[in-house]
C-alpha positions in Angstrom: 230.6 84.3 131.4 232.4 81.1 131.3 229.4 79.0 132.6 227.4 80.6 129.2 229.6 78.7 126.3 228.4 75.7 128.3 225.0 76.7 128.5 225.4 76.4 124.5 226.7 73.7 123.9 224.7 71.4 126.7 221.1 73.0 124.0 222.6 72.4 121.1 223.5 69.1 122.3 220.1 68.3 124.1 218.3 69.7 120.6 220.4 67.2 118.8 219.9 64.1 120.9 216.4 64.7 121.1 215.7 64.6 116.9 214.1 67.7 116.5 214.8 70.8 114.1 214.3 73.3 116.9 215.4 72.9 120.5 212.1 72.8 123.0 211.2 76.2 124.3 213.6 78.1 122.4 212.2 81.3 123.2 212.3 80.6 126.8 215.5 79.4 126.5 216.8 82.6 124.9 214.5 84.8 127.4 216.4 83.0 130.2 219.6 84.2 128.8 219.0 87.6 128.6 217.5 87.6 131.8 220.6 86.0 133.2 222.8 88.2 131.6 220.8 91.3 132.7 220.3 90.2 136.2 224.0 89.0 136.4 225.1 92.4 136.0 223.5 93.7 138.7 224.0 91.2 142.0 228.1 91.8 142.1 227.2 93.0 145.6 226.1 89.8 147.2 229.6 89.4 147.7 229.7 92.6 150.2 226.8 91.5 152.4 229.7 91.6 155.5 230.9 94.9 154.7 227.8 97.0 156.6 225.4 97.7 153.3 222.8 99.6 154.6 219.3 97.8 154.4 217.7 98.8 151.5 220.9 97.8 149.3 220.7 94.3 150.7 217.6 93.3 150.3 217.8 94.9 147.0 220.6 92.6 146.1 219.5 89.7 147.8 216.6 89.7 146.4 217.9 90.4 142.8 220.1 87.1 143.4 217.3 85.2 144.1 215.7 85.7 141.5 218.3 84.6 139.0 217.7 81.0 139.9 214.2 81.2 137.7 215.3 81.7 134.4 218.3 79.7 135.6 215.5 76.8 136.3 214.0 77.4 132.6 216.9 76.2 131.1 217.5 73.6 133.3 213.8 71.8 132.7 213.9 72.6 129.4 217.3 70.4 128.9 215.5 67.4 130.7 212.5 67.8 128.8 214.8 67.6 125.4 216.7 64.6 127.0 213.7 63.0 127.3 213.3 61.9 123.9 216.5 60.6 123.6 215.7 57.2 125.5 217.0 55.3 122.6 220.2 56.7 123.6 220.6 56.2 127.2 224.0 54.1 127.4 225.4 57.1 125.1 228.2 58.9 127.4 227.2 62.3 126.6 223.9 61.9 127.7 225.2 60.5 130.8 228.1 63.9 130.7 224.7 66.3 130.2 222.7 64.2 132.9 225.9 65.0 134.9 226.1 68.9 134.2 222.7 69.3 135.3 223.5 67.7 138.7 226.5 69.4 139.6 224.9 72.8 138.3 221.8 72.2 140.3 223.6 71.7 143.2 225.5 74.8 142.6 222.9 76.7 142.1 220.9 75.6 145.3 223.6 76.2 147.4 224.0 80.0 145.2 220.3 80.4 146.9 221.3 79.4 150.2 224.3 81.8 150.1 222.0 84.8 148.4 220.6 85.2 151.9 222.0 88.2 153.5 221.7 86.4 157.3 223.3 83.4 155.9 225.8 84.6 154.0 227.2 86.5 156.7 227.8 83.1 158.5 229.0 81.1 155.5 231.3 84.2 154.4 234.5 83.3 153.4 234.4 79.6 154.5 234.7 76.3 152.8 231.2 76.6 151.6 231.5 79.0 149.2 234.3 77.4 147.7 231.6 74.2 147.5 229.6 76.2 145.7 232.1 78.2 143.3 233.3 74.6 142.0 230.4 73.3 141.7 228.9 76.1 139.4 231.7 76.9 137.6 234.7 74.7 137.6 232.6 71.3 137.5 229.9 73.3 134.9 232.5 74.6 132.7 234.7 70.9 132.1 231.7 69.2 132.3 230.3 71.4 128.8 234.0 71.1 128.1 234.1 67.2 127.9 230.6 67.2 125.9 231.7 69.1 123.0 234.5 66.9 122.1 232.4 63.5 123.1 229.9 65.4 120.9 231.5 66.6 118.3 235.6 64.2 118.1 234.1 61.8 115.6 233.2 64.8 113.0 236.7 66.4 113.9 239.2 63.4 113.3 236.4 61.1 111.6 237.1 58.0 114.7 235.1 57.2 117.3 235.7 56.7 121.3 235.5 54.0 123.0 231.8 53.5 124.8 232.7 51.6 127.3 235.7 53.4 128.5 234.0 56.5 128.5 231.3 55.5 130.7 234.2 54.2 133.1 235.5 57.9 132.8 231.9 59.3 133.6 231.7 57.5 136.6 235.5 57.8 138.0 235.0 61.7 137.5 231.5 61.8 139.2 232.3 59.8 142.0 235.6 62.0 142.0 234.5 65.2 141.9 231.5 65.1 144.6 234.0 63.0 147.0 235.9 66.1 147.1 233.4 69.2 146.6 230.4 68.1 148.9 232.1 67.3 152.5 233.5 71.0 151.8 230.0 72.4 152.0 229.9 70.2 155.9 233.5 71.9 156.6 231.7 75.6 156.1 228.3 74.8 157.9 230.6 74.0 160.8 232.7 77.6 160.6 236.2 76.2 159.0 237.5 79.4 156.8 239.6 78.9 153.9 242.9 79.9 153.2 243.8 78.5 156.3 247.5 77.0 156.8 246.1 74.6 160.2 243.2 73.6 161.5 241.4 71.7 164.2 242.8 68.0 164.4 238.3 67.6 164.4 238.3 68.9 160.7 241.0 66.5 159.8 239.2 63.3 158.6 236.8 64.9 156.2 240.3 66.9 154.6 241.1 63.0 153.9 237.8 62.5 152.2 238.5 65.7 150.1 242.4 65.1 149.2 240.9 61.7 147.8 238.2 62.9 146.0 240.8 65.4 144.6 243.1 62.7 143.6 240.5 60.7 141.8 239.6 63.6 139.9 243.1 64.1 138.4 243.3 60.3 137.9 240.0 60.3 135.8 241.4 63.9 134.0 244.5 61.7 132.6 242.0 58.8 132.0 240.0 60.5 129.0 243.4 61.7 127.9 244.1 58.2 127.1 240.6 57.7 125.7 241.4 59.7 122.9 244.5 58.8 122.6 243.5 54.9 122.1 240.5 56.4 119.5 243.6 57.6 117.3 246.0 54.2 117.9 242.7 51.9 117.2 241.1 53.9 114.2 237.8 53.1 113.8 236.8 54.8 111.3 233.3 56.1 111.8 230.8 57.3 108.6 227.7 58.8 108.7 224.9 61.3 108.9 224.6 63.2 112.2 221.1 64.4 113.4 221.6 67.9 113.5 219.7 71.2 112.4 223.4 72.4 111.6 223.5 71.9 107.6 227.2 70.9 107.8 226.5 68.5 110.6 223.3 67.2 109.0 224.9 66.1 105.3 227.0 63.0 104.6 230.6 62.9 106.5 233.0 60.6 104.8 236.7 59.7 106.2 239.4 60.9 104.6 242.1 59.4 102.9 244.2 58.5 105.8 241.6 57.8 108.1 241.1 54.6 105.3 244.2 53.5 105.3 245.0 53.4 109.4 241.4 51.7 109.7 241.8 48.7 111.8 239.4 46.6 110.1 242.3 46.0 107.0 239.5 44.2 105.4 236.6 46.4 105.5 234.9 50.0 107.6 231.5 50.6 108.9 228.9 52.8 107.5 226.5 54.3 110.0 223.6 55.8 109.0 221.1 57.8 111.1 217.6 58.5 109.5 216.0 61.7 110.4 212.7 59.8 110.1 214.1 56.3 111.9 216.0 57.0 114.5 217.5 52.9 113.8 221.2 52.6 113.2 221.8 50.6 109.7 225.3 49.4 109.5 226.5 48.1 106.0 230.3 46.9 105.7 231.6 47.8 102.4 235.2 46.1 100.9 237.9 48.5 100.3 238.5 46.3 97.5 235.4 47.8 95.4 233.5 44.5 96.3 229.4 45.3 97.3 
């Protein structure tokens, strides 16, 4: 459930990004949630494959969880097709944040397929594996969406921008963070360590280390974008313009307000950036606050 308001919001991003009215395979795209949700509401047993299910009902349900990963995939080509027509647009941090999503959900989702089988799961049960897998799919999806729709959609909200540069440092702090401490957990599960575990073998010890670092870069680069937007309201720059959208209110003319003026940081002037629908060229025109053309 929590995984499908990113779904959302990584479309309606991808649609925007790529400069089209309609998002690419639309219809597949909404297929592929209803298949999801329908098919999602009927696997809740692959986590009872260790409990002594009697044949039929296993292979029923691993086969039923299996299957999920198709319209799963739909969604996930159909967001790389849309992201290819925003090369323009490549050094734009939520590209990079949606290239991102896509990673760590793929991942998840390979390593949901390894776990749907019945023989396997009963070997990765309960271990640090599926705690890999849970984070990656949901905790990673879900602030991953989370951190797009305010890269995506801060500047209409409080009418400044963010800092580029810094965001990109934030992208790749949280990257490097977050796999440093989720993927040597899916090496701790192959090799039988449970969770919920108080001790364990001295051999386990070093790739703990790896994890607890991993872990505290992640927090670091969680208070890092904190700061990001708090610098975006301290520096002010005031940001104008026409969003490429097939949202009406996103699409028309967004002006500052009042006080987003008068804080500007350029006390002499604020930029106007215009996207064309039919160039996708930025044109930047500094007007005087003083009237002056």
């Amino acid at each position: 459930v929590l995984i499908f308001l990113g779904f959302g919001i990584v479309s309606y991003v991808c649609g925007s990004l790529s400069g089209n009215d309609s998002l690419f395979g639309y219809l597949g795209l909404l297929c592929a949630s209803g298949a999801i949700v329908g098919l999602g509401s009927v696997v809740w047993a692959h986590h009872m494959f260790v409990t002594g299910l009697d044949l039929k009902t296993t292979v029923f349900f691993s086969s039923v969880t299996m299957v999920i990963g198709i319209p799963t995939g739909i969604k996930v080509f159909s967001w790389l097709y849309m992201l290819s027509g925003s090369g323009n647009r490549l050094s734009d941090p939520s590209v990079w944040w949606i290239i991102g999503f896509i990673f760590l959900f793929t991942v998840g989702g390979v390593t949901g397929v390894v776990l749907s089988s019945s023989i396997l799961d009963s070997l990765l049960h309960d271990t640090w594996f599926v705690v890999a897998h849970f984070h990656y799919v949901l905790s990673l999806g879900s602030y991953s969406a989370v951190v797009i729709s305010l890269l995506w959609w801060w500047p209409i909200m409080v009418g400044v921008s963010l800092n580029k540069y810094l965001l990109q440092g934030h992208w790749v702090s949280s990257m490097f963070g977050f796999n440093l401490c989720f993927f040597p957990m899916h090496f701790l599960g192959i090799w039988g360590l449970p969770r919920r575990v108080c001790s364990f073998d001295s051999s386990f010890s070093w790739v703990h280390f790896i994890s607890s670092w991993g872990a505290l870069i992640s927090v670091v680069s969680a208070f890092f974008i904190v700061y990001v937007f708090w610098e975006s309201l301290v520096v002010r720059n005031v940001l104008v313009g026409v969003w490429s959208s097939n949202v009406d209110f996103v699409g028309s003319l967004v002006l500052p307000l009042k006080h987003h003026l008068g804080y500007s940081s350029y006390n002499d002037c604020w930029f106007w950036w215009y996207v064309s629908r039919r160039c996708r060229r930025c044109r930047c025109c500094c007007m005087m606050k003083s009237g002056e053309s």
